[in-house]
N, C-alpha and C positions, 0 to 999 in steps of 0.2 A: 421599524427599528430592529437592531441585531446587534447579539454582544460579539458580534464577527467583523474584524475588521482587519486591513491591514494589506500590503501589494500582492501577497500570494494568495490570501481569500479572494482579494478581486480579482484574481486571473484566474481563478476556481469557475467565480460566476460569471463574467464574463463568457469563457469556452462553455458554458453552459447556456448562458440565455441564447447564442450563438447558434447550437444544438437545435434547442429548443423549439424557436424559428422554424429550424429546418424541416423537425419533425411536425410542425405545428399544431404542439402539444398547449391546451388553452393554456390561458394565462391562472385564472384559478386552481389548477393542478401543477404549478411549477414551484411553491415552495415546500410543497410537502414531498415533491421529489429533491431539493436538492439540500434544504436546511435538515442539518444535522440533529435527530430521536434527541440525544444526550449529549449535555455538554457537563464533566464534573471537574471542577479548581478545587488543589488539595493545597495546603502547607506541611510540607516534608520538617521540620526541625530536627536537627542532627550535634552530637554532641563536636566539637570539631578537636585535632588533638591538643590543644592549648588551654581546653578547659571553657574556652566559652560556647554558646550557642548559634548557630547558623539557622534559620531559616530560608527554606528555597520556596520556590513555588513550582509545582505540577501542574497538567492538565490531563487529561483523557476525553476522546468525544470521538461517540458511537452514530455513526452516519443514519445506519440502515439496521433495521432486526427483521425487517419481513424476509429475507431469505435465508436464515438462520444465523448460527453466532457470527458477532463482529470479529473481525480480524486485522490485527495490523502492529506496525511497528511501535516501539519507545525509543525517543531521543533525549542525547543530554547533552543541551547546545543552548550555548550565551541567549542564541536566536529564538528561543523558542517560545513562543506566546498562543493565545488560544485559536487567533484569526489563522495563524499557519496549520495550527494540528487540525482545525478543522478542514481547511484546504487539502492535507493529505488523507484526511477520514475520506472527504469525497473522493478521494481522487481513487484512495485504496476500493473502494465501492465498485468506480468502474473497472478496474482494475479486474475486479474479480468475476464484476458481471460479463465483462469481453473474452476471459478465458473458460468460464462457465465453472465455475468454485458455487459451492453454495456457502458465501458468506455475505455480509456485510462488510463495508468497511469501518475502521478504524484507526485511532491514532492516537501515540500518547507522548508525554515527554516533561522531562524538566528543565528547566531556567538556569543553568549553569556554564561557568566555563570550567572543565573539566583541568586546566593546569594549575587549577589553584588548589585542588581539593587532593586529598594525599589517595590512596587504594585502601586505607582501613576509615575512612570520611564517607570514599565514594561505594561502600558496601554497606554501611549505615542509611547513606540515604538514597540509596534501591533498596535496601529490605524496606525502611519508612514508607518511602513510596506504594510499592506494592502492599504492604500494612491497609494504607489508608485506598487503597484500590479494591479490597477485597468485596466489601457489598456488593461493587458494578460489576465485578469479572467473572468469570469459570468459566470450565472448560466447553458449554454449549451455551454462553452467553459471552462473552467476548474474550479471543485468547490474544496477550500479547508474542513480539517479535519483538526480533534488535533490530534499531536502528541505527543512524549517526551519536555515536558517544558512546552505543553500546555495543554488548558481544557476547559470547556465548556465559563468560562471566557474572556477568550482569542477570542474563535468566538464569545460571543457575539459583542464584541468590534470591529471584523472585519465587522459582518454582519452591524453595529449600520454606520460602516464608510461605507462600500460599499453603503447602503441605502440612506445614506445622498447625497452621488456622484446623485445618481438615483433622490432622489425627493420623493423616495416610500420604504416602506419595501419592502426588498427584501431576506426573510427568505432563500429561495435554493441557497444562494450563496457558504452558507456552512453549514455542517451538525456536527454532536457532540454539537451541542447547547442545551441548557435547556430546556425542555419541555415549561414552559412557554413562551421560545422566539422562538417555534415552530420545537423543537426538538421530537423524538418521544420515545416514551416509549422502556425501553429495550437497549437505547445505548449504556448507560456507559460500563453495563455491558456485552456487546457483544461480544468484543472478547475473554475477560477469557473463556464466555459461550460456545463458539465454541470449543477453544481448551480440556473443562473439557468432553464436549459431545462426540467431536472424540479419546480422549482417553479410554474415557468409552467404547464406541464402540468398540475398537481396545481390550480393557482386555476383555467383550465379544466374536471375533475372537479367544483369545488367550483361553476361557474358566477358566479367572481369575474372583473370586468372589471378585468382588469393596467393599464389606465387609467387608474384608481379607486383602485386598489392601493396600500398604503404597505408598505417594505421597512426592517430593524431587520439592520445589517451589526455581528458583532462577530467583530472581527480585519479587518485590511486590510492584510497582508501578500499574496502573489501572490493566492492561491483568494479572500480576502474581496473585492480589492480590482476583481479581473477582474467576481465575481459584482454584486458592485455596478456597473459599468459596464454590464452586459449585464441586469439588470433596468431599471437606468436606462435604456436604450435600447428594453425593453419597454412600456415607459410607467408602469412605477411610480416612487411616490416615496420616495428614499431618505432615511428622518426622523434616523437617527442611525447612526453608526458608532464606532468605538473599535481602540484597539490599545494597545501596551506603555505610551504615553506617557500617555495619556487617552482621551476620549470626546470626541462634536462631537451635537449636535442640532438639527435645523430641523425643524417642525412643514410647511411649507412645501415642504420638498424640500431636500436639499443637492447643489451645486454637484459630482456626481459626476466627471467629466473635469478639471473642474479641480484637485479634491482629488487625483487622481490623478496630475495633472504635480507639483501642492507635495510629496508623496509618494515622489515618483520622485527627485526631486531635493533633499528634506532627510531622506530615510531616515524619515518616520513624519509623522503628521498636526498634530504640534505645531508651533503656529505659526501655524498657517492660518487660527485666528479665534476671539478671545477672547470676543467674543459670543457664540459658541456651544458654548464650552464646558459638559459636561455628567460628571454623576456615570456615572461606566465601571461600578460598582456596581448601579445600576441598569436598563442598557441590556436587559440579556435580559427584563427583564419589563414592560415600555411596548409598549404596546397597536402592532399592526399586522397584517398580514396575513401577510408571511412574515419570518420569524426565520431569520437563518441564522449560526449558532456557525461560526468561520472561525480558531480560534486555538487553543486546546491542550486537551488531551483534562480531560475531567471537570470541567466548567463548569459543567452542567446535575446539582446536587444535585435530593434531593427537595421541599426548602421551594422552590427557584426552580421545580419541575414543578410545584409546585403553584398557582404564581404566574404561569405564562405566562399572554400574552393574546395569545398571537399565534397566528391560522390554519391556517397551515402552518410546519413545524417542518424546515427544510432543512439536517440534518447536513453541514457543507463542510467541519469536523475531523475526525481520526481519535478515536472514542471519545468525543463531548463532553459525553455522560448518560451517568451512573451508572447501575448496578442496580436501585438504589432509586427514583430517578426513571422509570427504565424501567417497575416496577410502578404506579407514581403513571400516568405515560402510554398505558399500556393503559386502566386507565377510564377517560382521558379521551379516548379513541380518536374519540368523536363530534365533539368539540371542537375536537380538533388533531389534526391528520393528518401523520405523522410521515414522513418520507425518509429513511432511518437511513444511517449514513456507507459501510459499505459498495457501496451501489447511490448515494448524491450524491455523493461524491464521486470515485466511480471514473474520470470523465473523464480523468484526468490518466493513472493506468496505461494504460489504452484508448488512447490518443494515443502514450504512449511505444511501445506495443506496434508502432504503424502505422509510428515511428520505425523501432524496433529490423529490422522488416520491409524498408521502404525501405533501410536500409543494406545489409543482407542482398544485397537485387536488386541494388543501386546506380543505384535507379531510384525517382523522388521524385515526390510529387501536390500537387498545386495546394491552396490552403488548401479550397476551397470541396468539394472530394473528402473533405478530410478529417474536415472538420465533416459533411458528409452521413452516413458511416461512422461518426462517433462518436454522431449523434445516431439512428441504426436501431438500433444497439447499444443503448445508452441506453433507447429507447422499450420492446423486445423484454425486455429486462431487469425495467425497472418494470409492463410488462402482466402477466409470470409471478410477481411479486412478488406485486401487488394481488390475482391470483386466485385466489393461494394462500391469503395471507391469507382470504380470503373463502370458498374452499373448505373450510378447516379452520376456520374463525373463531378467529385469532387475530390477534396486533397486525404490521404490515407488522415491524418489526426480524424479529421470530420466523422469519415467513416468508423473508425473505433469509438467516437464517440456516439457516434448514430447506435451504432450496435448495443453498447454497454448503458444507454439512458433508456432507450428504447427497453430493455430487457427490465432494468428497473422501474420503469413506468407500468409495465403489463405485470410485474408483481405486487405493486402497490394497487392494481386496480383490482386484482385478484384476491386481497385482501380485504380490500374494499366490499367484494362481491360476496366472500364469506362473514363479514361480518353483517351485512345486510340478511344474508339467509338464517344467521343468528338470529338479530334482531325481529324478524318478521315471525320466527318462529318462537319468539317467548311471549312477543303479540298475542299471536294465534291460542297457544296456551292460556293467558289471561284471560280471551274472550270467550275463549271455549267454557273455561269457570265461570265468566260472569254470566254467561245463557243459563247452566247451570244451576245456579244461585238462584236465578230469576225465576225459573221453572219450580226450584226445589224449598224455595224459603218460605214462599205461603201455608205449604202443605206442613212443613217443619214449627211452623210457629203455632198453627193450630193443632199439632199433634205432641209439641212439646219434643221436637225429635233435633234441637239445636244438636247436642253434642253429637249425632250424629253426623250431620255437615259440617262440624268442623272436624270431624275424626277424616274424613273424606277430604279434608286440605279446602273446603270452599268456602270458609270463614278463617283471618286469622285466628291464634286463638289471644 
């Protein structure tokens, strides 16, 4: 039994037992590698402006603490329940373990649709939220991130409440914050950047001129809409993109920077050009070179695997192929060349990490330091991927996941091993006092010399 349920925990466990197999890791060491330390349910109640009371519901769940603090995103989404946040706890885990972060993952979020609630509601309840977070969190036991529904907004208001608890700013509580409230250059845009870099990379492998290149964006929220900008700037051309509202297509190219300011400034793409409106239904399967799913997990069934036309396959959501597609996409491994979300869209953790780091110092780097650092990472990451893959011949996902389970299994066992040398050693201590006692208490009771053994710690007292 598990209070974990739901399509996206089981496509969690599933690519895990999957794994697991492969590494043939026993069966009695498989829950304790993938069932989530902490699972914490808050009730947020918030005053709303009409006078009466709202209650939401929250979650937070801490995957992993053996490789130090938990890390990971908050969302504020209608969708959000506990079986999902733990599916991106894991997910965020390997995530970190494939780039070599020393975190944990994490995830957190609230049960809301964010168009009902006004901007003096929805700052009530993130300060609420993070209120009733404080026991589980800090800054070296789990720091949160923005997610879906949030933004730099959103941590300011946590950080503003967790400092206030404290008595002191306490900036590394959480990262995606403003540069002026000690965020660091380069965030926002970090994980589009990631995914635009390792797709570039991957039409390089393929000996695709980015030039030549057409790019298919679904979702343009922060990751879709950066990624698009920064393949736009590689020289591909972006034919279609999509989000909540609709689709847009030019065969021609679409006006990326500019979609980006109508964007910024009416909350979504609608609006920006009735001529180019386009079926959002059919966006993931129109012919281009790279594909990159930018919006919510399990997009990618198996009738749409088996209908892509696109090159390269650049996961920039968490989770956005199913199982089933997953088998569909190993044979067609020759065809499309998959970046699986844990390694594209890692940027964004990677970045915060450099964050959470610089706060720590109180000592900050130039944008162009940080994109350097993110992109060695990145490279280092995808070379051990690929080679795995190709060593074991199986599909790149497998492989990142070989890598990043595999890493948190030899840390779990390592703790394991330390606490064993703990325990054998407080053994040994006892026994060593019970020889002690035994040698020393005869002589003690006939000399009347008790408090003496117990001045020596070999009696309680």
């Amino acid at each position: 039994m598990t209070v974990y349920s739901g399509p996206v925990f089981d496509m969690a466990v599933n690519q895990f037992g999957v794994i697991a197999n492969h590494l043939e890791i026993p069966m009695d060491e498989r829950d304790r590698i993938l069932l989530p330390k902490r699972a914490i349910t808050v009730s947020c109640p918030i005053h709303r402006d009409d006078g009466t009371v709202a209650v939401f519901e929250g979650y937070r769940v801490q995957h992993h603490l053996t490789m130090g603090p938990t890390k990971g995103g908050t969302r504020f989404a209608p969708s959000v329940d506990i079986g999902e946040v733990a599916a991106l706890a894991i997910w965020m885990s390997w995530k970190c373990a494939l780039v070599g972060l020393p975190y944990g993952g994490a995830k957190g979020g609230v049960t809301v649709d964010l168009s009902t609630i006004s901007k003096r509601e929805l700052e009530a309840l993130s300060r609420r939220y993070m209120q009733e977070m404080i026991p589980f969190v800090g800054p070296h036991t789990d720091v949160m991130a923005p997610d879906m529904g949030t933004n730099e907004q959103v941590m300011a208001w946590f950080m503003d409440t967790y400092s206030m608890y404290q008595g002191q700013t306490v900036m590394e509580i959480v990262t995606g914050k403003a540069v002026s409230s000690g965020g660091t250059l380069g965030r926002r845009a970090a994980t589009g950047r990631g995914v635009a870099y390792l797709a570039r990379r991957v039409l390089k492998e393929l000996s695709i001129n980015p030039g030549t290149a057409t790019a298919v964006i679904q979702g343009f929220g922060n990751v879709g809409s950066y990624a698009a900008l920064e393949l736009h700037q590689y020289g591909l051309k972006i034919i279609a993109v999509s989000d909540h509202t609709g689709a847009l297509h030019d065969s021609g190219g679409l006006d990326i920077p500019a979609l980006m300011r109508h964007a910024g400034s009416h909350g979504s793409i609608a609006g920006f050009s009735n001529q180019l409106a386009f079926d959002p239904e059919q966006i993931l399967t129109l012919p281009c070179d790279v594909l990159v799913p930018a919006a919510m997990e399990r997009v990618i069934d198996a009738k749409i695997a088996e209908n892509l036309r696109c090159r390269v396959l650049a996961e920039g959501a968490n989770g956005p192929t199913t199982p089933d597609a997953d088998l569909i996409l190993e044979k067609r491994q020759s065809e499309v060349f998959l970046i699986p979300d844990i390694l594209c869209n890692s940027g964004g953790v990677i970045v915060s990490y450099f964050e959470w780091v610089q706060d720590l110092a109180a000592f900050f780097w130039n944008e162009t330091e940080v994109t350097d650092k993110l992109f060695r990472i990145l490279d280092h990451s995808f070379q051990a991927v690929v080679r795995r893959a190709k060593a074991e011949k199986i599909s790149h996902r497998s492989a990142a996941l070989a890598i990043a389970v595999a890493d948190r299994e030899l840390g779990e066992k390592l703790l394991d091993m330390v606490e064993i040398e703990h325990r054998l050693s407080v053994l040994f201590n006892h026994l060593r006092e019970a020889v002690l006692l035994l040698v020393l208490l005869p002589h003690a009771l006939l000399g009347g010399e008790v408090d003496v053994i117990r001045q020596k710690r070999l009696l309680l007292p």
